[in-house]
TORBA-824795 format. One record per residue (C-alpha): residue number from 1; residue in one letter; chain; x, y, z. Coordinates in pm, whole numbers, plus 50000, padded with zeros to 5 digits. Example, Ala and Ser with C-alpha at 12.3 -4.5 7.8 and 13.67 -1.06 7.14 Angstrom:
<pts>
<pt 1; 'A'; 'A'; <51230; 49550; 50780>>;
<pt 2; 'S'; 'A'; <51367; 49894; 50714>>;
</pts>
This chain:
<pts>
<pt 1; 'X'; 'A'; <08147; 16411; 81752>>;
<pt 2; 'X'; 'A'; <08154; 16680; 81490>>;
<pt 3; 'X'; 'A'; <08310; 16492; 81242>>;
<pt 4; 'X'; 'A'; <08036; 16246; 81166>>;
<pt 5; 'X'; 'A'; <08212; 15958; 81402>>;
<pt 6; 'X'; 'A'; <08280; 15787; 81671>>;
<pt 7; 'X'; 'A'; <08607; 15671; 81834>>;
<pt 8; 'X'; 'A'; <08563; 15311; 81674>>;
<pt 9; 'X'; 'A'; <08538; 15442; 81309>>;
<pt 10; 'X'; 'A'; <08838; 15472; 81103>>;
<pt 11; 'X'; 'A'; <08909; 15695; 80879>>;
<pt 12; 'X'; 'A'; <09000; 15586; 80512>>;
<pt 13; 'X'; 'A'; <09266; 15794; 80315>>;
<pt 14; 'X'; 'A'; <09223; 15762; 79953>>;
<pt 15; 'X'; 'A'; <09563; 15727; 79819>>;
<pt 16; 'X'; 'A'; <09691; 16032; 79618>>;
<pt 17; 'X'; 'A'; <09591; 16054; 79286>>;
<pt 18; 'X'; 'A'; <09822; 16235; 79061>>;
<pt 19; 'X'; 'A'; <09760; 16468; 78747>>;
<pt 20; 'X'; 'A'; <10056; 16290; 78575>>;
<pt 21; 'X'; 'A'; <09955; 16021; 78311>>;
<pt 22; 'X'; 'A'; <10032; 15663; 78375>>;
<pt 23; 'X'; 'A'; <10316; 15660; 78128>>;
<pt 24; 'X'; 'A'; <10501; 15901; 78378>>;
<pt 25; 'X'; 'A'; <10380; 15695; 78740>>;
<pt 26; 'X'; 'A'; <10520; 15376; 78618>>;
<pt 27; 'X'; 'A'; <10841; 15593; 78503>>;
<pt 28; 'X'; 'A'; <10850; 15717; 78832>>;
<pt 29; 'X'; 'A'; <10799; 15377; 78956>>;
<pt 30; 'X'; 'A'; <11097; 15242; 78795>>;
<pt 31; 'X'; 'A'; <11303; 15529; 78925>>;
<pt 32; 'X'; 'A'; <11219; 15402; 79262>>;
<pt 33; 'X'; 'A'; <11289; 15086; 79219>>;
<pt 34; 'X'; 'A'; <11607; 15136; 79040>>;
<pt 35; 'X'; 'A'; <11705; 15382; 79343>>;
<pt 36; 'X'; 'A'; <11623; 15077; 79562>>;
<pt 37; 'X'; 'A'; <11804; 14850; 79404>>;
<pt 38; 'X'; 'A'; <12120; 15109; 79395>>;
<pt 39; 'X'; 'A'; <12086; 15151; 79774>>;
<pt 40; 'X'; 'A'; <12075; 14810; 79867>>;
<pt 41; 'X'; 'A'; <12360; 14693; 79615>>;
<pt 42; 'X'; 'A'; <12544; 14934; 79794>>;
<pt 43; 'X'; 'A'; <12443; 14748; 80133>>;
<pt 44; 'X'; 'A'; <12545; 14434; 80019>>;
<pt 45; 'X'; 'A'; <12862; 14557; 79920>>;
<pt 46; 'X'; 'A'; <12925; 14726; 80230>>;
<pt 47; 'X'; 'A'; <12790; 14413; 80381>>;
<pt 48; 'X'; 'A'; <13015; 14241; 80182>>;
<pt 49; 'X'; 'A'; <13337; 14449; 80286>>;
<pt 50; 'X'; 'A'; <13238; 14375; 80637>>;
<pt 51; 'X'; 'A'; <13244; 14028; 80625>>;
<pt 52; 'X'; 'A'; <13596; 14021; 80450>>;
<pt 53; 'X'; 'A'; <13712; 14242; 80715>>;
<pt 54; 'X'; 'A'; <13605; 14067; 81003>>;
<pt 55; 'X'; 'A'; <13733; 13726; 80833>>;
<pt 56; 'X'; 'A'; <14086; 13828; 80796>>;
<pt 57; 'X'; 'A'; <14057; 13967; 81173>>;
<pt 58; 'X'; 'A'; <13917; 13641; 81255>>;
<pt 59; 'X'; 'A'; <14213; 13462; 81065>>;
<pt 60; 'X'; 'A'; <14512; 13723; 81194>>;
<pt 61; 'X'; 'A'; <14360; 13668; 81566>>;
<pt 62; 'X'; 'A'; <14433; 13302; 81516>>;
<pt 63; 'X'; 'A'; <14781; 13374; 81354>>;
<pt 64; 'X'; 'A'; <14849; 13609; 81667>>;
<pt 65; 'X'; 'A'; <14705; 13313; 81894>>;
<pt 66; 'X'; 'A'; <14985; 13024; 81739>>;
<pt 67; 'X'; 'A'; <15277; 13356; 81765>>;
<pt 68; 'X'; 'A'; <15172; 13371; 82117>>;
<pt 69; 'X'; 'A'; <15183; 12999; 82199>>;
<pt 70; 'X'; 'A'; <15514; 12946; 82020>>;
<pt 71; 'X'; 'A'; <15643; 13239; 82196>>;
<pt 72; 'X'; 'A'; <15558; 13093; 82550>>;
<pt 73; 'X'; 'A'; <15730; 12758; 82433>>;
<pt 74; 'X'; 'A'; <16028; 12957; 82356>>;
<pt 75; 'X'; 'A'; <16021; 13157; 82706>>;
<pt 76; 'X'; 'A'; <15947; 12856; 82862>>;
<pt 77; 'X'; 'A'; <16263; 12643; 82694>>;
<pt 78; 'X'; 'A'; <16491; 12984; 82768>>;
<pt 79; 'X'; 'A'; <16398; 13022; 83103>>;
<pt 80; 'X'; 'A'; <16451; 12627; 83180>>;
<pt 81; 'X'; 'A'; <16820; 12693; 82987>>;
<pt 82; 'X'; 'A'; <16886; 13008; 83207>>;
<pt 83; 'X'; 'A'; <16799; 12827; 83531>>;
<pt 84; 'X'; 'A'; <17027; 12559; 83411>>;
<pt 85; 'X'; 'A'; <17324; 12828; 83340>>;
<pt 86; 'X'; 'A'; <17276; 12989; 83689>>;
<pt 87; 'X'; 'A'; <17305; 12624; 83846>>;
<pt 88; 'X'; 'A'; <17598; 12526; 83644>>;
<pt 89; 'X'; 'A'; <17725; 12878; 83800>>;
<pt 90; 'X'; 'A'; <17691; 12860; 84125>>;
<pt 91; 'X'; 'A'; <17858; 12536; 84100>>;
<pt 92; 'X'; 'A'; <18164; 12618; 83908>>;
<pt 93; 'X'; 'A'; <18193; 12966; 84159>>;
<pt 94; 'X'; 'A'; <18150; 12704; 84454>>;
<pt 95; 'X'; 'A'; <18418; 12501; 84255>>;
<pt 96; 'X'; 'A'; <18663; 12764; 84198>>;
<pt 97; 'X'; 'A'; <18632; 12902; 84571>>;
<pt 98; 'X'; 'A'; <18713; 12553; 84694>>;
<pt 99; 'X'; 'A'; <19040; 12555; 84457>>;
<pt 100; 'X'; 'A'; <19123; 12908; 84573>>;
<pt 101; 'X'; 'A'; <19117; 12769; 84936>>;
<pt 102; 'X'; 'A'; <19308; 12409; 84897>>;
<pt 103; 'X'; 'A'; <19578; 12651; 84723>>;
<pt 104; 'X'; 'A'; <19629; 12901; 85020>>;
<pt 105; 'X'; 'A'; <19602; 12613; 85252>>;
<pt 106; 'X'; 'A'; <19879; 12440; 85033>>;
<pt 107; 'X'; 'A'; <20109; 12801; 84998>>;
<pt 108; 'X'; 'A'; <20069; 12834; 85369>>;
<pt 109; 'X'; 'A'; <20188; 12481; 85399>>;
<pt 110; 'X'; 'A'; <20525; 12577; 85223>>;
<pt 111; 'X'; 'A'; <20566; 12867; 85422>>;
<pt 112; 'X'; 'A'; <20565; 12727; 85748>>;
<pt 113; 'X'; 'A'; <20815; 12426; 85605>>;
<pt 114; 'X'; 'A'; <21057; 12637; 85476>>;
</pts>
């Protein structure tokens, strides 16, 4: 191989050595790490507002969920109360159309007497 090595040989990068003097690399450093730090405090609160967000879905789901089942005891109760009213109906129209006939039967009764 013309580099001086076969396939099993790694190669070893020397890290990169700056002209700067240490004063300045550690200044960098703490640059970094300060930009770090910013980026995941940001992430947290992000995280943060996330988590919030999803609890107060979480807790207007369940408010939605009790609307909806006191909504179907409602329909349910007005629906039983509506049957009841077309019952009650169709008994007083039966009613009525019963009276309606004993009176003709009665005003044709008088006719033919008199």
């Amino acid at each position: 191989m013309g580099y001086g090595g076969g396939p099993s040989q790694r190669i070893r990068r020397t890290p990169h050595v700056s002209s700067s003097s240490p004063g300045e690399s550690f200044a960098a450093a703490i640059e970094r790490i300060d930009r770090a730090l910013n980026r995941l405090d940001t992430s947290v609160r992000s995280l943060s507002a996330r988590t919030r967000s999803t609890g107060q879905l979480q807790a207007e789901t369940q408010r939605l969920a009790a609307d909806r089942a006191r909504l179907a005891g409602d329909l349910d109760r007005a629906t039983a109360r509506a049957d009841r009213l077309d019952e009650t109906a169709e008994e007083v129209s039966r009613r009525l159309s019963e009276a309606m006939d004993t009176v003709r039967s009665v005003l044709e009764q008088g006719e033919l007497r008199g």
